[in-house]
mmCIF file as Biopython writes it, N, C-alpha, C and O atoms, coordinates in Angstrom:
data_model
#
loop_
_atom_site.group_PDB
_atom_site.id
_atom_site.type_symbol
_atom_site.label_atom_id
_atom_site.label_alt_id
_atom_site.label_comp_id
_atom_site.label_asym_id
_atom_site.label_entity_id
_atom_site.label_seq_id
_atom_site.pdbx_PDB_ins_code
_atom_site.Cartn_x
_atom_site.Cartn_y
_atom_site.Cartn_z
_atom_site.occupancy
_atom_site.B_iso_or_equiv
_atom_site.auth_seq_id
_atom_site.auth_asym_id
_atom_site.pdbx_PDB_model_num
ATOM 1   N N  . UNK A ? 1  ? -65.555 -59.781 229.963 1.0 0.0 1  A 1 
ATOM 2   C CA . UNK A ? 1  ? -65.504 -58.468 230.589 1.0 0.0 1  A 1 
ATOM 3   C C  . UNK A ? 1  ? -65.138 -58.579 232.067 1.0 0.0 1  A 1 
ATOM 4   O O  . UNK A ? 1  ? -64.844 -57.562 232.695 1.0 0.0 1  A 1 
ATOM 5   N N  . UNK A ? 2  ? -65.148 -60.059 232.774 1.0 0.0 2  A 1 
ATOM 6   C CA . UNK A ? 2  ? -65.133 -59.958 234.233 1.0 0.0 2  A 1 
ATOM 7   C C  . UNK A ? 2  ? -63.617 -59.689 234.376 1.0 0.0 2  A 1 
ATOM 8   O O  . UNK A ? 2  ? -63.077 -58.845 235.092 1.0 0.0 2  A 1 
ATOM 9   N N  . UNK A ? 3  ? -63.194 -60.352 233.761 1.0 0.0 3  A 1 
ATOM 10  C CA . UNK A ? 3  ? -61.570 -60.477 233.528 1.0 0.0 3  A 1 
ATOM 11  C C  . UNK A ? 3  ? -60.533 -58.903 233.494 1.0 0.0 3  A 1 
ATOM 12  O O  . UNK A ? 3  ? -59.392 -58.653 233.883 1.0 0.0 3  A 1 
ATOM 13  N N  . UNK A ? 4  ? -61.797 -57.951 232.706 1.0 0.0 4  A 1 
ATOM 14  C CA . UNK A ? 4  ? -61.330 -56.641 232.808 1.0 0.0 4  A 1 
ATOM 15  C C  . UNK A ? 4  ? -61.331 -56.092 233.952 1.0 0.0 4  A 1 
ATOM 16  O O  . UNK A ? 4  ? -60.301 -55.480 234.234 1.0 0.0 4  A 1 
ATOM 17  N N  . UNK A ? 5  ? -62.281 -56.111 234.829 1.0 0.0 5  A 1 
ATOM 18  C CA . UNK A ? 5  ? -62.925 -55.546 235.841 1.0 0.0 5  A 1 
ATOM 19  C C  . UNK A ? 5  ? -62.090 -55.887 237.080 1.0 0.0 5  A 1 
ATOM 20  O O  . UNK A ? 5  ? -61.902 -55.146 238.046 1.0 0.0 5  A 1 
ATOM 21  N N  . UNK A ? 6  ? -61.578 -57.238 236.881 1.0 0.0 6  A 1 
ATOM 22  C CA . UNK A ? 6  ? -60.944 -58.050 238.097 1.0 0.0 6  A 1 
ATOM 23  C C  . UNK A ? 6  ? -59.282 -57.427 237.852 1.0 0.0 6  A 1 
ATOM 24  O O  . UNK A ? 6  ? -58.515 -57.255 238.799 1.0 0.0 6  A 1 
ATOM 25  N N  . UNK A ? 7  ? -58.958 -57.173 236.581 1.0 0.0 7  A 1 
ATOM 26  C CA . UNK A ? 7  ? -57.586 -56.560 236.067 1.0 0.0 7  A 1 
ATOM 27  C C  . UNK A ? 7  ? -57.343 -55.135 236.810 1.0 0.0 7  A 1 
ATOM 28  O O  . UNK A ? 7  ? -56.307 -54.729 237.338 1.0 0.0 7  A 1 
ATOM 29  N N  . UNK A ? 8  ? -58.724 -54.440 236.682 1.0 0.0 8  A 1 
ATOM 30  C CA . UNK A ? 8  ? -58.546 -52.718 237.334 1.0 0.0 8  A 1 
ATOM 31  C C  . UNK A ? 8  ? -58.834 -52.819 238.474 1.0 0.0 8  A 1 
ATOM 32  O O  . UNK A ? 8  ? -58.623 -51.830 239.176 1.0 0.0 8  A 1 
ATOM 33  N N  . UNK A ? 9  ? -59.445 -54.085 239.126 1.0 0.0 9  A 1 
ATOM 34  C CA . UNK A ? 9  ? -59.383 -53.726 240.831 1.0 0.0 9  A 1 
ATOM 35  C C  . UNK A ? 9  ? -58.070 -53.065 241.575 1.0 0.0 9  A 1 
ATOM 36  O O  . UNK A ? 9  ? -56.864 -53.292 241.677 1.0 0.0 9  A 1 
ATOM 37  N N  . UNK A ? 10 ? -59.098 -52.052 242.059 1.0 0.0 10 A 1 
ATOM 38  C CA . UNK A ? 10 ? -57.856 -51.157 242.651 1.0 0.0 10 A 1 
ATOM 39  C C  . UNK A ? 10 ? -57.144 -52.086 243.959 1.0 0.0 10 A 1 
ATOM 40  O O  . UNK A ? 10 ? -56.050 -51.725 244.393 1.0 0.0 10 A 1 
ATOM 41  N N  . UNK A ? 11 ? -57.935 -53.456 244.621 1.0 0.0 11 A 1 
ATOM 42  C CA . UNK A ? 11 ? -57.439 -53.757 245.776 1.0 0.0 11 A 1 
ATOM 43  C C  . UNK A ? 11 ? -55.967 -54.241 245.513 1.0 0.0 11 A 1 
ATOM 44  O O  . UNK A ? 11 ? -55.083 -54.350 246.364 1.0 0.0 11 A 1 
ATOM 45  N N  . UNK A ? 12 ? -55.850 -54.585 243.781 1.0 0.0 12 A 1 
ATOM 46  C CA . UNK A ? 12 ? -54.761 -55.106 243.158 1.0 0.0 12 A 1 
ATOM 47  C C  . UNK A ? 12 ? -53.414 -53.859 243.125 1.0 0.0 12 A 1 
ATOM 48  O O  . UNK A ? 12 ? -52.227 -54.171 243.213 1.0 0.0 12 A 1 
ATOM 49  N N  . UNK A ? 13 ? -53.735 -52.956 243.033 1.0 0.0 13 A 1 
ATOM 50  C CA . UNK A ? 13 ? -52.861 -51.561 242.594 1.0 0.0 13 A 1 
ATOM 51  C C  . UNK A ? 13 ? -52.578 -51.151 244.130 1.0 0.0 13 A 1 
ATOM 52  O O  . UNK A ? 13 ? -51.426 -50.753 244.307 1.0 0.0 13 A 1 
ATOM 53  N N  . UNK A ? 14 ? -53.419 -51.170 245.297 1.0 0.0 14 A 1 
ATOM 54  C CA . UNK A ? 14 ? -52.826 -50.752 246.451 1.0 0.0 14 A 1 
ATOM 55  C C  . UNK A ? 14 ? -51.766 -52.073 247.112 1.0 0.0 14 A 1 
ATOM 56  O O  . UNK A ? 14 ? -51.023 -51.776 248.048 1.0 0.0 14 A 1 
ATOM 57  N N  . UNK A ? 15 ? -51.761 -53.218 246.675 1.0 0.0 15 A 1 
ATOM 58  C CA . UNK A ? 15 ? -50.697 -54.799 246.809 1.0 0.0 15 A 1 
ATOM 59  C C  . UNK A ? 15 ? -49.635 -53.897 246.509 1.0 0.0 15 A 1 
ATOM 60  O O  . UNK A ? 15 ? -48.782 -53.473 247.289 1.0 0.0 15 A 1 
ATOM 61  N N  . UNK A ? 16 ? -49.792 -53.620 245.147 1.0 0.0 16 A 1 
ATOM 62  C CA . UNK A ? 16 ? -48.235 -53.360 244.088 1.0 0.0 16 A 1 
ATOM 63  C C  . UNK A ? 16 ? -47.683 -52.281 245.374 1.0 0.0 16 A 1 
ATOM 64  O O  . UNK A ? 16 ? -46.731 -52.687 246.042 1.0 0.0 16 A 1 
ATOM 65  N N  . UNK A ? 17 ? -48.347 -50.768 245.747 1.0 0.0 17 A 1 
ATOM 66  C CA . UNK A ? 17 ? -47.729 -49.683 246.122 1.0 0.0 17 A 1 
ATOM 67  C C  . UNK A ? 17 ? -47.538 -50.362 247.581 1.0 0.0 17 A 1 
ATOM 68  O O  . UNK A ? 17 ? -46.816 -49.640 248.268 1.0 0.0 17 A 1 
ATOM 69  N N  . UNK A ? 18 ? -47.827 -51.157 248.049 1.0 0.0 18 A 1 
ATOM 70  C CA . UNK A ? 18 ? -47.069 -51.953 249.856 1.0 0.0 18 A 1 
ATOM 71  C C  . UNK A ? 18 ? -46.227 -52.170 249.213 1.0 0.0 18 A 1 
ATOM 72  O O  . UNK A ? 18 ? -45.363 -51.294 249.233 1.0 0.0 18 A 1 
ATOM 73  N N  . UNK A ? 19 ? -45.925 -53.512 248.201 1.0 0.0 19 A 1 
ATOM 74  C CA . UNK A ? 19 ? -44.907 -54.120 248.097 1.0 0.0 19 A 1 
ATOM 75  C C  . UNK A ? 19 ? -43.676 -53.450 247.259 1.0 0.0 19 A 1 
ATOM 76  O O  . UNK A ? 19 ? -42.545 -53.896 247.452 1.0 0.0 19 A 1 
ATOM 77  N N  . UNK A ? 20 ? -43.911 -52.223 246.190 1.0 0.0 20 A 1 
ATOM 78  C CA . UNK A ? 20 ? -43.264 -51.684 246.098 1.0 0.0 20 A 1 
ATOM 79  C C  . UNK A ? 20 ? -42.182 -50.401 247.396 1.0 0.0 20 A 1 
ATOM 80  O O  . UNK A ? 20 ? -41.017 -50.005 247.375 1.0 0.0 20 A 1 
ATOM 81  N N  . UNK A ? 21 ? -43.195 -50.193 248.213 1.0 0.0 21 A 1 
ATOM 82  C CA . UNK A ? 21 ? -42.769 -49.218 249.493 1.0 0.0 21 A 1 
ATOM 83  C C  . UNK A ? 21 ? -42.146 -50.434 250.178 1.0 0.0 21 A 1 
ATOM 84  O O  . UNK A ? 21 ? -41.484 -50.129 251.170 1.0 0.0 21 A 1 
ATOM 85  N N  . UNK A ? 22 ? -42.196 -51.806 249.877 1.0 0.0 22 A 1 
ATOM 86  C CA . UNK A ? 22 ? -41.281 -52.240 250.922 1.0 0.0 22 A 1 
ATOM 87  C C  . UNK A ? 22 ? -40.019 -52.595 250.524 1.0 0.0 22 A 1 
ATOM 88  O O  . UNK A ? 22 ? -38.980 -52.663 251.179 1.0 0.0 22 A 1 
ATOM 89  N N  . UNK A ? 23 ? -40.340 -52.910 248.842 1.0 0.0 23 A 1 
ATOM 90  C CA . UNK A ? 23 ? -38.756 -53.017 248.525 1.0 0.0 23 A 1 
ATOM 91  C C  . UNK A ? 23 ? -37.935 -51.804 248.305 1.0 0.0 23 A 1 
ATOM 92  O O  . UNK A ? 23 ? -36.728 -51.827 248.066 1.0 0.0 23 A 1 
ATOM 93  N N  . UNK A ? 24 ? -38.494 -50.997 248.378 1.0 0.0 24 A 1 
ATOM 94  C CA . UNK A ? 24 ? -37.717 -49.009 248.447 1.0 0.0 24 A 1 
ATOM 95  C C  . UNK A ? 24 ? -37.099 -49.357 249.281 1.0 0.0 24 A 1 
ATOM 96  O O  . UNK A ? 24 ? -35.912 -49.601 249.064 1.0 0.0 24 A 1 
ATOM 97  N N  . UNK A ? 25 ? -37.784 -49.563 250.888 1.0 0.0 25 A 1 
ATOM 98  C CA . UNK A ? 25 ? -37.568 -49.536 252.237 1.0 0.0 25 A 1 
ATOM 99  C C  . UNK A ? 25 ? -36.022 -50.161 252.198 1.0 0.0 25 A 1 
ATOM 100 O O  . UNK A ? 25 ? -34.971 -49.537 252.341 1.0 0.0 25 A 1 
ATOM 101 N N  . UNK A ? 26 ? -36.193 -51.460 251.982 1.0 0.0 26 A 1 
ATOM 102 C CA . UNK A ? 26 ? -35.003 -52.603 251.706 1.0 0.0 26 A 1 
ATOM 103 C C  . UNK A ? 26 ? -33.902 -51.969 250.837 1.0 0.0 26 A 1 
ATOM 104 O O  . UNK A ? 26 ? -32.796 -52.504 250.908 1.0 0.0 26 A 1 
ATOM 105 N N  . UNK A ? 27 ? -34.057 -50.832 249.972 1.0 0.0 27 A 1 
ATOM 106 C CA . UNK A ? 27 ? -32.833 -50.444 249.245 1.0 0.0 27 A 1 
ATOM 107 C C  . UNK A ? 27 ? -32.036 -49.106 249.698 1.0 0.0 27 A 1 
ATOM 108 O O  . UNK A ? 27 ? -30.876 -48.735 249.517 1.0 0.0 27 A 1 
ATOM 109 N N  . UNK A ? 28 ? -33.458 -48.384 250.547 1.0 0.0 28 A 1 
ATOM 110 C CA . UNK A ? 28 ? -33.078 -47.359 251.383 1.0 0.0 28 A 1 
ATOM 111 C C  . UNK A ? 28 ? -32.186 -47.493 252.323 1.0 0.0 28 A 1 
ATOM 112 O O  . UNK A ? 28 ? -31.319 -46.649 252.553 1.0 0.0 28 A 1 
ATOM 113 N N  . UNK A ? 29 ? -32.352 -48.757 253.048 1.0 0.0 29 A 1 
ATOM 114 C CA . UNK A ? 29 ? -31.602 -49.418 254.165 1.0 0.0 29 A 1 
ATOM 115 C C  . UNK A ? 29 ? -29.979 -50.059 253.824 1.0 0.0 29 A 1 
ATOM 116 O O  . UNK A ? 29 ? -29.041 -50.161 254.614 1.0 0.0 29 A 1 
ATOM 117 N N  . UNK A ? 30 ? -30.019 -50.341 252.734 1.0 0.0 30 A 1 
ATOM 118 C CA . UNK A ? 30 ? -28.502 -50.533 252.442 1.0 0.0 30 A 1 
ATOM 119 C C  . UNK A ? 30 ? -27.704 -49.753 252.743 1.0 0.0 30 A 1 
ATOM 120 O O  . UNK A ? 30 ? -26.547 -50.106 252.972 1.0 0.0 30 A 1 
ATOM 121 N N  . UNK A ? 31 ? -28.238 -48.024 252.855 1.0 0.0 31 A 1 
ATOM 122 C CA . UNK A ? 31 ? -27.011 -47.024 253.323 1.0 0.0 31 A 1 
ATOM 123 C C  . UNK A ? 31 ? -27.308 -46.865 254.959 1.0 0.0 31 A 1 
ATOM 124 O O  . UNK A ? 31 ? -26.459 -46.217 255.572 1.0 0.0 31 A 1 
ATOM 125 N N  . UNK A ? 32 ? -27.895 -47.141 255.359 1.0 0.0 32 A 1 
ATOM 126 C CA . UNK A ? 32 ? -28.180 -47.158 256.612 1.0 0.0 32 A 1 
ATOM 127 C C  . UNK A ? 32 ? -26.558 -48.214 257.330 1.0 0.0 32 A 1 
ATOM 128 O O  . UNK A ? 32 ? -25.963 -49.087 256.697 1.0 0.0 32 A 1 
ATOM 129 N N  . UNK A ? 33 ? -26.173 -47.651 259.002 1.0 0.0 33 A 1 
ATOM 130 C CA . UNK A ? 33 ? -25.325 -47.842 259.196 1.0 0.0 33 A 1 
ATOM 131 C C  . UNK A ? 33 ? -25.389 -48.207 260.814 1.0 0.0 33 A 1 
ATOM 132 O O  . UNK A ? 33 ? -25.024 -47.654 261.851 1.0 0.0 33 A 1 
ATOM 133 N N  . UNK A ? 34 ? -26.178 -49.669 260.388 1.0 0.0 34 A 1 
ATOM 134 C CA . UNK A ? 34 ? -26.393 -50.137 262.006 1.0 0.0 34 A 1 
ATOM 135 C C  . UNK A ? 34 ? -25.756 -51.855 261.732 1.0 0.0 34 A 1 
ATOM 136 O O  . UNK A ? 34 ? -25.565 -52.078 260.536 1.0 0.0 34 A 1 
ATOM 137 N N  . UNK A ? 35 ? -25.508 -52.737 262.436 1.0 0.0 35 A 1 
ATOM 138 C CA . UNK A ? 35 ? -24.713 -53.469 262.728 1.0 0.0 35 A 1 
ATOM 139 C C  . UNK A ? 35 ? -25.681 -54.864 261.555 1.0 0.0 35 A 1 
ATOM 140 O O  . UNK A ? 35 ? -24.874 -55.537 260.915 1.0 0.0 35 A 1 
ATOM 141 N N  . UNK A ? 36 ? -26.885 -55.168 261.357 1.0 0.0 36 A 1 
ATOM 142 C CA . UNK A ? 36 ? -27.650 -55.724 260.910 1.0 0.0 36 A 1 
ATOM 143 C C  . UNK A ? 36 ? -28.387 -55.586 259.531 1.0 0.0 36 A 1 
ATOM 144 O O  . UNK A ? 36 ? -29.063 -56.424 258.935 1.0 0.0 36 A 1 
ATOM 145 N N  . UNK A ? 37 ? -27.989 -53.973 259.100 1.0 0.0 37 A 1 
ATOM 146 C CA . UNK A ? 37 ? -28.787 -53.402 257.820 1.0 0.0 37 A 1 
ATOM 147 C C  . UNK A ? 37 ? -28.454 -54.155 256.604 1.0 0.0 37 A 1 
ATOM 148 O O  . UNK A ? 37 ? -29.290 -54.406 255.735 1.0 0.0 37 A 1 
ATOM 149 N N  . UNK A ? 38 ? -27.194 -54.519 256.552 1.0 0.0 38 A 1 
ATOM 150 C CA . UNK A ? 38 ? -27.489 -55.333 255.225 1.0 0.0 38 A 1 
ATOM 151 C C  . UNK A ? 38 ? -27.531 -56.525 255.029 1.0 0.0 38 A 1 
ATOM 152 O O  . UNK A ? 38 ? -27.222 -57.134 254.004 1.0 0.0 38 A 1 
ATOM 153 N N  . UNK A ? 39 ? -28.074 -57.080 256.410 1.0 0.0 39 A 1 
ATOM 154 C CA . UNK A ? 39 ? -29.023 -58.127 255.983 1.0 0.0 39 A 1 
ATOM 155 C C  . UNK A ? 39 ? -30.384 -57.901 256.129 1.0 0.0 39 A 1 
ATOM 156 O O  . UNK A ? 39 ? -31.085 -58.495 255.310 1.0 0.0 39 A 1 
ATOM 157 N N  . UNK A ? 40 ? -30.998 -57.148 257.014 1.0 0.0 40 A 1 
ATOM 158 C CA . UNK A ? 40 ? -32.485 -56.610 256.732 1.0 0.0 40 A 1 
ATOM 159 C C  . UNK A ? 40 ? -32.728 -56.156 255.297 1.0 0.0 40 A 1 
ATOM 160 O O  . UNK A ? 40 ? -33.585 -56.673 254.580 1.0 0.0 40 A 1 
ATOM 161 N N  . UNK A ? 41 ? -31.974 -55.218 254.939 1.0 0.0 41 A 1 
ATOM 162 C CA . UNK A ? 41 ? -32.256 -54.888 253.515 1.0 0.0 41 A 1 
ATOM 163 C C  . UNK A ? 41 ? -32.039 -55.823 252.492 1.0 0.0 41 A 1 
ATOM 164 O O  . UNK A ? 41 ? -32.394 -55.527 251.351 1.0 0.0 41 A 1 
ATOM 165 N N  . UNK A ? 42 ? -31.569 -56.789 252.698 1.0 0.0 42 A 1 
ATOM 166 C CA . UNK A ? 42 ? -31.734 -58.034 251.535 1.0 0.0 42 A 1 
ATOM 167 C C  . UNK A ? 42 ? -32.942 -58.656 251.579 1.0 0.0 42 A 1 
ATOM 168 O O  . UNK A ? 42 ? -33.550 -59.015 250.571 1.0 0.0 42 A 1 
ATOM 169 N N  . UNK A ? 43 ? -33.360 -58.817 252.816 1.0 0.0 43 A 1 
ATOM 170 C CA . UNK A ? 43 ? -34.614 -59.300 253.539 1.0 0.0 43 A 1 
ATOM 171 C C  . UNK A ? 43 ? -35.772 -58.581 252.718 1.0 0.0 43 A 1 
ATOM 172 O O  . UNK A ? 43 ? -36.545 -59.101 251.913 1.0 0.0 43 A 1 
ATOM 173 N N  . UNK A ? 44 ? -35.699 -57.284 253.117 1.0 0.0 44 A 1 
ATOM 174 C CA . UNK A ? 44 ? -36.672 -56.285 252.676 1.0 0.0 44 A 1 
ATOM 175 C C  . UNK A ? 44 ? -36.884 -56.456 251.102 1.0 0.0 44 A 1 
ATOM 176 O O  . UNK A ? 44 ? -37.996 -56.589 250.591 1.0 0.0 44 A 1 
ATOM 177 N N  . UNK A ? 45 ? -35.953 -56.442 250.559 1.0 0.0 45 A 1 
ATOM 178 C CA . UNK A ? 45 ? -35.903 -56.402 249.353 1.0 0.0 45 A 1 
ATOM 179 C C  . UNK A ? 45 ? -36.086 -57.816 248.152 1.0 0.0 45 A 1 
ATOM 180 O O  . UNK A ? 45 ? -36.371 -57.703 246.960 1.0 0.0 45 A 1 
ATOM 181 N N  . UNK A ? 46 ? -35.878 -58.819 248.749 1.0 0.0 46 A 1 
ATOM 182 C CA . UNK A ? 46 ? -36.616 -60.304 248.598 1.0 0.0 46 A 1 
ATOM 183 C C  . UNK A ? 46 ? -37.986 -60.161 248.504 1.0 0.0 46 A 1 
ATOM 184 O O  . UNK A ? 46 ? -38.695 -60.311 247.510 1.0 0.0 46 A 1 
ATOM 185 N N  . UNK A ? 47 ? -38.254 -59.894 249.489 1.0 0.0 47 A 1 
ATOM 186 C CA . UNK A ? 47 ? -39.618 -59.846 250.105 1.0 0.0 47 A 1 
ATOM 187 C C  . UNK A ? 47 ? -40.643 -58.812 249.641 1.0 0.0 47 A 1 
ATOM 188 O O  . UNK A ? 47 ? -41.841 -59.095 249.663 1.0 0.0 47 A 1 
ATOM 189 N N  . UNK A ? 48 ? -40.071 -57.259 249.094 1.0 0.0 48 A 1 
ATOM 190 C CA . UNK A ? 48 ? -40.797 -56.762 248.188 1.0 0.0 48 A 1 
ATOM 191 C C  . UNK A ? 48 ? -41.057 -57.232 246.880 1.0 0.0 48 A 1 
ATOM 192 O O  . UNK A ? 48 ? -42.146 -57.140 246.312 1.0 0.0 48 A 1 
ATOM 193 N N  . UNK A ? 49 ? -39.732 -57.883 246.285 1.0 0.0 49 A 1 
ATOM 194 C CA . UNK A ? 49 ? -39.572 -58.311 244.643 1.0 0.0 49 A 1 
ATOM 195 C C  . UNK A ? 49 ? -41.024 -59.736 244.736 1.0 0.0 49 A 1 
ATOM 196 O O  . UNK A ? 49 ? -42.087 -59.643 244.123 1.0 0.0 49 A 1 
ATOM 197 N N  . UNK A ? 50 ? -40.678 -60.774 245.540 1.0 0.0 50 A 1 
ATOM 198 C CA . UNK A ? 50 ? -41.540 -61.337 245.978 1.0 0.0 50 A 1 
ATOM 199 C C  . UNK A ? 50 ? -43.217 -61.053 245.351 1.0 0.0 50 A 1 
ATOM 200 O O  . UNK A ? 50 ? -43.966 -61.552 244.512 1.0 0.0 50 A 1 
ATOM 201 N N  . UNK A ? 51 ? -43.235 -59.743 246.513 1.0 0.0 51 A 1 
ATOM 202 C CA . UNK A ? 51 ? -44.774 -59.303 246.790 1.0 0.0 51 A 1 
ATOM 203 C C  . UNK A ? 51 ? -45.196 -58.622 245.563 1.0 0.0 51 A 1 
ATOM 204 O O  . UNK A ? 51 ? -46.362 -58.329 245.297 1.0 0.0 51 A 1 
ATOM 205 N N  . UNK A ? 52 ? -44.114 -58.377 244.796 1.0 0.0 52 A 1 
ATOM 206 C CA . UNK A ? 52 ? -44.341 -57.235 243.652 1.0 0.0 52 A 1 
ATOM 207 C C  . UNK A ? 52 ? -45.014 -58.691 242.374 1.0 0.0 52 A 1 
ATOM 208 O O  . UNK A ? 52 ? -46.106 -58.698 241.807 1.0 0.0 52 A 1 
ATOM 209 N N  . UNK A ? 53 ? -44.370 -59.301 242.316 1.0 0.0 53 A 1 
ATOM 210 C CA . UNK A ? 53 ? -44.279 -60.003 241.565 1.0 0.0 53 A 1 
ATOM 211 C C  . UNK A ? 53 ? -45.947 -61.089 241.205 1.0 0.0 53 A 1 
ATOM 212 O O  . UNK A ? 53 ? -46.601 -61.474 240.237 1.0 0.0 53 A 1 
ATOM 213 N N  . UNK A ? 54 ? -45.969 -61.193 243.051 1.0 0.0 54 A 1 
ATOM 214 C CA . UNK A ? 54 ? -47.192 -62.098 243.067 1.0 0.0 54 A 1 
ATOM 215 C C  . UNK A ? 54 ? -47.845 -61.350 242.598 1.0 0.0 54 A 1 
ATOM 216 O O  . UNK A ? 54 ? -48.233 -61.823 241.529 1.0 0.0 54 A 1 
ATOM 217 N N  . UNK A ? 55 ? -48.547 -59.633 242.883 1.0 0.0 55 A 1 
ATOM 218 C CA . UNK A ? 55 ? -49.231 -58.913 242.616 1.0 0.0 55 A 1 
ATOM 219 C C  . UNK A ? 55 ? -49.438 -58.716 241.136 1.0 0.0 55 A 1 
ATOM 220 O O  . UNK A ? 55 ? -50.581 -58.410 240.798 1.0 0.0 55 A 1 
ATOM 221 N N  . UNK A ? 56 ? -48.500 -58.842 240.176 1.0 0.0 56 A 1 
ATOM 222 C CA . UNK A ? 56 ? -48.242 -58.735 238.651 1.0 0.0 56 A 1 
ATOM 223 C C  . UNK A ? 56 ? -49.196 -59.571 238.291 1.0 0.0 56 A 1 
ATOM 224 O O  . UNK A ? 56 ? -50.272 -59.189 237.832 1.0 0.0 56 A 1 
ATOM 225 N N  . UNK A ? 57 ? -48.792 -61.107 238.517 1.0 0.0 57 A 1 
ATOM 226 C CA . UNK A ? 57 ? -49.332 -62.286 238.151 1.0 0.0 57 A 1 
ATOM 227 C C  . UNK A ? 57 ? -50.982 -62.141 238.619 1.0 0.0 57 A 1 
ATOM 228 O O  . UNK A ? 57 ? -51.912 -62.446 237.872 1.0 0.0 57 A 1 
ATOM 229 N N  . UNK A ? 58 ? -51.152 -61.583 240.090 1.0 0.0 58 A 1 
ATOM 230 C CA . UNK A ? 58 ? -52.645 -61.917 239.936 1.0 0.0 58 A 1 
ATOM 231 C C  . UNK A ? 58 ? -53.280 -60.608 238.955 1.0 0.0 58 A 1 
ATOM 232 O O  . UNK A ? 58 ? -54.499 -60.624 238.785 1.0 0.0 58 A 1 
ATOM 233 N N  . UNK A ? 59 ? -52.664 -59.740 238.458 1.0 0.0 59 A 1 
ATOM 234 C CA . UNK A ? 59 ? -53.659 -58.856 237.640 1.0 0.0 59 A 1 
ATOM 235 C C  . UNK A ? 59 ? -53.464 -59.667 236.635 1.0 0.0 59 A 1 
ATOM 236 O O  . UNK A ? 59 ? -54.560 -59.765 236.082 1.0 0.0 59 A 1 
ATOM 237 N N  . UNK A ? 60 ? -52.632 -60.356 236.038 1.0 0.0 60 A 1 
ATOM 238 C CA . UNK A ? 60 ? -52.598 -61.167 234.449 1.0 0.0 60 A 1 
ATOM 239 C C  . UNK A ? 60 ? -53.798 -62.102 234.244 1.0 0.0 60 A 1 
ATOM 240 O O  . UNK A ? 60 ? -54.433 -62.448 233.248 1.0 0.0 60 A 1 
ATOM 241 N N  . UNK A ? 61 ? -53.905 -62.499 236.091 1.0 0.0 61 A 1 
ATOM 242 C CA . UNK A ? 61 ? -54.650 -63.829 236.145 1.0 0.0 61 A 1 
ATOM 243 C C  . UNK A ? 61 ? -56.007 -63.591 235.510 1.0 0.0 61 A 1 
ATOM 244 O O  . UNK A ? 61 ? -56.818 -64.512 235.423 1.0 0.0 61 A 1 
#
């Protein structure tokens, strides 16, 4: 049952919605039209898939 409990921690579900708002951020920014954006937004978007991902794995864990 701990395993359930540790699955619905919400501290786990507010990870996902950062790292999801950051890879938005990163795809939002691709239309953006400043001298650097599409490499920030690759950045951004690494780095959410990343965060999204770790977050998956620790609810499986």
């Amino acid at each position: 049952m701990q395993s359930m409990e540790n699955a619905n921690s919400e501290s786990h579900y507010k990870f996902l919605v950062l790292a999801i708002v950051v890879g938005l951020l990163g795809v939002f920014l691709r239309f953006a039209d400043f001298h650097y954006a599409s490499a920030i937004s690759n950045i951004l978007l690494v780095i959410g898939s990343a965060l999204v991902l770790r977050g998956v794995f620790k609810i499986l864990d």
